[in-house]
Structure formats: structure tokens, C-alpha cells
C-alpha positions as CSV (number, residue, x, y, z in Angstrom):
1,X,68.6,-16.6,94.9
2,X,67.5,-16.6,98.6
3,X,68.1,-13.8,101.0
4,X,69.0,-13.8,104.6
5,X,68.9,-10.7,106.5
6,X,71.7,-10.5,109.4
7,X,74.2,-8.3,110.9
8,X,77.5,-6.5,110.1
9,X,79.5,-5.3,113.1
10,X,80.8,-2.7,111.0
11,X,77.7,-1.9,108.9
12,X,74.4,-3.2,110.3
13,X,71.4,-4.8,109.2
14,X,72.8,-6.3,105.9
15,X,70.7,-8.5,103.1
16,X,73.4,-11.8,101.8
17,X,72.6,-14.1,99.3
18,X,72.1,-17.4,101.5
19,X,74.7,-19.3,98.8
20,X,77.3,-16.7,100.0
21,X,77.1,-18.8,103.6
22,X,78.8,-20.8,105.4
23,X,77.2,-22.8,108.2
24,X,80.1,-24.3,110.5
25,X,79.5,-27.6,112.7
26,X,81.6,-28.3,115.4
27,X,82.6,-32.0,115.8
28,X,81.7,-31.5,119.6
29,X,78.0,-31.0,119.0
30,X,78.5,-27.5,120.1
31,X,75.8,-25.2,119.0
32,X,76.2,-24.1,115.0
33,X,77.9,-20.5,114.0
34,X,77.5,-19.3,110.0
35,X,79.9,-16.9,108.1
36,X,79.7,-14.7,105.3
37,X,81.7,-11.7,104.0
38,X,79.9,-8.4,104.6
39,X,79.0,-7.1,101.1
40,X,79.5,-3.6,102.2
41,X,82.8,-3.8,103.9
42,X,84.1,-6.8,103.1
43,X,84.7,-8.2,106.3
44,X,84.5,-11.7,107.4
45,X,81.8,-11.8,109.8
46,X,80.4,-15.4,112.1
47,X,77.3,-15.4,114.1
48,X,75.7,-18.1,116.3
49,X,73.2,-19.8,114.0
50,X,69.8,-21.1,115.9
51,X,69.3,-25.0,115.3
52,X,65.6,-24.0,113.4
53,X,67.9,-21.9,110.9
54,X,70.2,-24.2,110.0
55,X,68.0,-26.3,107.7
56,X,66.5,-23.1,106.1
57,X,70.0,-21.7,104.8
58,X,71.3,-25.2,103.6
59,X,68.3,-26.1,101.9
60,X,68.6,-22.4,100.1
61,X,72.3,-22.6,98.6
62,X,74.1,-22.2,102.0
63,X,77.3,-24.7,102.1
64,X,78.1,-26.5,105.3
65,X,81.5,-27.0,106.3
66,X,83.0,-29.5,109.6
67,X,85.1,-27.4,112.2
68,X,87.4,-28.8,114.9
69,X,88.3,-25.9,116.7
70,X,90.3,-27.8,119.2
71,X,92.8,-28.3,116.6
72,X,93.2,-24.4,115.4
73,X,93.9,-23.1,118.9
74,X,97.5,-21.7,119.5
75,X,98.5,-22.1,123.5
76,X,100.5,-19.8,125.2
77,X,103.0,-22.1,125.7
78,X,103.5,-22.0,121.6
79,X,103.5,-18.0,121.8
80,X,106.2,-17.8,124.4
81,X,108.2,-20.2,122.3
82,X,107.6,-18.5,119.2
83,X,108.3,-14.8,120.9
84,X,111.9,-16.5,121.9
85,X,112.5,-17.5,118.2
86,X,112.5,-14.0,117.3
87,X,114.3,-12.4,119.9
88,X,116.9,-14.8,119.5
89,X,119.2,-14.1,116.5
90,X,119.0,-16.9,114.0
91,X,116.8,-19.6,116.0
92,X,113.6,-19.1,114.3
93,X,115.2,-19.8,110.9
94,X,117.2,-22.5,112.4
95,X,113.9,-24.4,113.6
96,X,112.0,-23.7,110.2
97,X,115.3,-25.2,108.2
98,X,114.9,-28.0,110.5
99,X,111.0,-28.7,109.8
100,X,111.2,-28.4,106.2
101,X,114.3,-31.3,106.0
């Protein structure tokens, strides 16, 4: 198997099996980020990924996966509604009774 050397917040300079990545593209056309989970700790860890690296990890085992972003966001508007749910007794189970009928 391949090896990529990269970097661990936590630990440093790691080695990674280039199968054990995940290259993410963004829908947008946004420059490319990979993933892995540091071997040492265990931590999931994404980088920015150059465009001339891309190619090299796919074509060694890496798996490439489509990311919309956009969609994963939570606005503060959500937060502020979700914050009242729990102060107020019995609304948040209220609401989730309602989305599951």
C-alpha cells in the first residue's frame, strides 16, 4: 500500500496509508480538502489538498467523496430556536412528536 506523509494537529508529521483517505469535492468548484483519522490519536483530521495531489492519492487507493457544505451548515437563527426548545419545558419534545407523525 501507498503512503502519504501529512500532518496531525495533535501528533505531527504522521505516515497514512493513502486508502485510509478521503478526498472531498465541493459541488461549488471550491478548492479540494482530504480526511483521514490520525493513526496515533485517532482524531479526524482535513487538510486543504493541492489540485497536483489529488490525482496521486486517487489513483493510489484514496476514495473520493461529493460534499455540499451549504447544506450541513446550522444558522443562528436554528440555534436560537433550538436554545428556546430547551429552556422551554416540554416544547422540544412537543416539536420532535410533531416531526416524526
Amino acid at each position: 500500500m501507498a503512503l502519504v506523509r501529512t500532518e496531525c494537529p495533535s501528533c505531527g508529521t504522521i505516515e497514512i496509508q493513502c486508502a485510509t483517505v478521503t478526498v472531498l469535492r465541493r459541488a461549488d468548484g471550491d478548492p479540494m480538502d482530504y480526511e483521514f483519522h490520525c493513526p496515533r490519536c485517532a482524531d479526524e483530521v482535513r487538510r486543504p489538498l493541492s489540485p497536483r495531489h489529488v490525482l496521486v492519492l486517487l489513483e493510489n487507493g484514496a476514495t473520493l467523496r461529493q460534499v455540499d457544505e451549504n447544506g450541513d451548515q446550522i444558522t443562528d437563527a436554528e440555534v436560537m430556536v433550538f436554545a428556546r426548545m430547551l429552556e422551554e419545558p416540554g416544547l422540544l419534545e412537543r416539536e420532535l412528536a410533531r416531526l416524526a407523525a
